[in-house]
N, C-alpha and C positions, 0 to 999 in steps of 0.2 A: 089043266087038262088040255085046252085051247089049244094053249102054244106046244104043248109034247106033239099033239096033230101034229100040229103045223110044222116042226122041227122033222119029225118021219118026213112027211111029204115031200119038204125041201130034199132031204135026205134024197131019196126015192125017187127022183126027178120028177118031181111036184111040181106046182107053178111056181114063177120065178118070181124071185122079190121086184115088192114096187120100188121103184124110185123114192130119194127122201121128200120130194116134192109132193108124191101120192101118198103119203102114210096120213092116214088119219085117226088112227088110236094106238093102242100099244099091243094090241095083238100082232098088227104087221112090220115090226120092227123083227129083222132076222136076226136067229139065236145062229150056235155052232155047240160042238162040243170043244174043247180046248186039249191040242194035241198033246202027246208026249213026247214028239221028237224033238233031237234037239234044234234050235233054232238056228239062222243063219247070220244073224245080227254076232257083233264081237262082245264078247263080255269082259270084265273089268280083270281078269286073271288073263284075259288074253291080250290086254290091250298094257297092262301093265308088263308083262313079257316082251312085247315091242319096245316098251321104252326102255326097257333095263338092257334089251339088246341093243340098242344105240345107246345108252351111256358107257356100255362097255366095248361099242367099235370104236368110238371117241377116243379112249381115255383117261375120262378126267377126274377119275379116281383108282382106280384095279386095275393097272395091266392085263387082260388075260391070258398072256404068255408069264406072267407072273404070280398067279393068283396064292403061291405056297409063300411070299415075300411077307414077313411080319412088318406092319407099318412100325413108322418110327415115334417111337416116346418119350417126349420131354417132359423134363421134371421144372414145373416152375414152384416162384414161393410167394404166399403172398406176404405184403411187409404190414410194417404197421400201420403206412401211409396211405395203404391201401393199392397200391401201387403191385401190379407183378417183376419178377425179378430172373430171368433163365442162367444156370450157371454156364459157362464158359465151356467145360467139358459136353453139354446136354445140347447145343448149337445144331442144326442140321448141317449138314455137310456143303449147302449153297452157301453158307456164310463164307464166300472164300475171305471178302479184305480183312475181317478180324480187328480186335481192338487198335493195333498197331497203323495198319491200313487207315480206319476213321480219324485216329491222330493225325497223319498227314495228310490227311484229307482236308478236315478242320483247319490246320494249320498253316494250308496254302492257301484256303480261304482267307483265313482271316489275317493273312502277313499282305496278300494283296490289297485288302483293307486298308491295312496299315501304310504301306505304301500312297493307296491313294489321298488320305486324310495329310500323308507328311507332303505332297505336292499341294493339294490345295490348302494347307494352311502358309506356303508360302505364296501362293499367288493372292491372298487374301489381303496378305499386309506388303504387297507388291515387293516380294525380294526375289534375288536371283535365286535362280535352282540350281540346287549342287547334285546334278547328279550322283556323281560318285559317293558321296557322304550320303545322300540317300537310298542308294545302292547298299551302303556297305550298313546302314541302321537298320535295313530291312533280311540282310542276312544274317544279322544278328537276332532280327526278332525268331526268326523262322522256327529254330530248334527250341528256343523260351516257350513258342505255343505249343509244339508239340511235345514237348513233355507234359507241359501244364495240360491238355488235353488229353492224354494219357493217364495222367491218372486220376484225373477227377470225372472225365466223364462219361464210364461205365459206373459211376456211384452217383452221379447227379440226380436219381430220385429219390435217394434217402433225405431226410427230414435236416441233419447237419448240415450234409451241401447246399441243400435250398435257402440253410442261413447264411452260411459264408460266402453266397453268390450273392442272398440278397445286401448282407452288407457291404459285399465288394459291391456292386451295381451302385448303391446310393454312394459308397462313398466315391468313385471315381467319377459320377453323374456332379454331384455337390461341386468335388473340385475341379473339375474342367469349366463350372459356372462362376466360381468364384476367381477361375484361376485370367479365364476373359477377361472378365469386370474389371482385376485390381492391379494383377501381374504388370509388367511390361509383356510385350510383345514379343521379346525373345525368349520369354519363359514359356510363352504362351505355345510359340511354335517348338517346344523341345519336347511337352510332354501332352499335348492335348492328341498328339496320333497314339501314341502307348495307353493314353487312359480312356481315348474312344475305342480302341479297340477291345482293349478289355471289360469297356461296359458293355458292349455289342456282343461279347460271349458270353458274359453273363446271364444276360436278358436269354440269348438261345438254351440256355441251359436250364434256367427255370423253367418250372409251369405257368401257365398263363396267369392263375390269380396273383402268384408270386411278381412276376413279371409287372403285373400290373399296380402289384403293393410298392414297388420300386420307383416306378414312374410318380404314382401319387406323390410319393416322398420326395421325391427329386423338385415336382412342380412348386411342393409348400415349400421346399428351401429356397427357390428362384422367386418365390412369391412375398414371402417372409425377409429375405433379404433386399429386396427392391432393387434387383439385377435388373439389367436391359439384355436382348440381343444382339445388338448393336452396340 
């Protein structure tokens, strides 16, 4: 009953509240009633309506000169490997290079590769450079990768290719080690750029564990064998 007084009075222009300094019990601690109007503070529907109106001045999902645009649906699959797989038809339309494209993409990589390994394996065992013969082995590789890149690797994560990469890997890994060690030197310079390079795609083409089951293998052969690097 104290404090209903006390609330009228305040009401009523009553005495005015003490300070929290002067309050000494809890009868002088000021009541209110609590309004009904609405507040001035933002609420969470309102504050979320700002941000949905700056995600949409942005763009970075919805046009809103577009909003009737069905987005786009791709069909993937999963495999066995666990692996996903998008069909060729189901591509969004930014894919412009296309499988074709990647081929020669691939393939100027890795003929400049080849290129470079066929120069320094001649400065290694100090012979003259023939240009033009290197010239002309490197326009010979160019179309060899890109086909061979074309069709194997849009399937390089099926379960087969990862075998036949990894046994190409070891095997062309194995004989560029043996082929140092025992060859002469002009065996060595004819085919160590062709089978470095083809390990070097390999390896890209794997997956990492794969990749790495290769290398192991490669190491026990150079180990097992009692090769040098030198």
């Amino acid at each position: 009953m104290t404090d209903l007084r006390q609330l009228r009075k305040r009401k009523d222009g009553g005495p005015t509240v003490k300070p929290a300094s002067q309050l000494s019990n809890a009868a002088d601690i000021p009541l209110s009633i609590p309004t009904r109007e609405p507040g001035k503070h933002k609420t969470l529907f309102d504050i979320a309506a700002e941000r949905q109106a700056e995600l949409q001045g942005g763009q970075p999902f919805i046009s809103p000169s577009n909003t009737d645009a069905k987005p786009a649906i791709v069909t993937t699959t999963i495999n066995r490997d666990g692996t996903l797989s998008v069909p060729e038809d189901t591509l969004p339309e930014g894919n412009l290079i296309g499988p074709f494209g990647e081929a020669l993409f691939y393939a100027s990589t890795l003929t400049m590769l080849h290129f470079t390994l066929d120069v320094l394996i001649h400065q290694q065992y100090r012979q003259e450079i023939g240009w033009s013969m290197i010239a002309q082995r490197t326009a010979i590789t160019f179309p060899i990768l890109a086909v061979l890149v074309y069709l194997f690797h849009s399937r390089a994560s099926s379960i087969w290719a990862q075998v036949m990469f990894l046994g190409l890997s070891v095997a062309a890994g194995c004989y560029i080690i043996y082929s140092s060690n025992v060859e002469s030197y002009f065996a060595v310079m004819k085919r160590a750029p062709p089978l470095g390079t083809l390990w070097v795609y390999s390896v890209i083409e794997m997956r990492l564990e794969v990749a790495l089951l290769s290398l192991v293998a490669v190491a026990g052969y150079f180990r097992w064998g009692g090769y040098s690097i030198f």
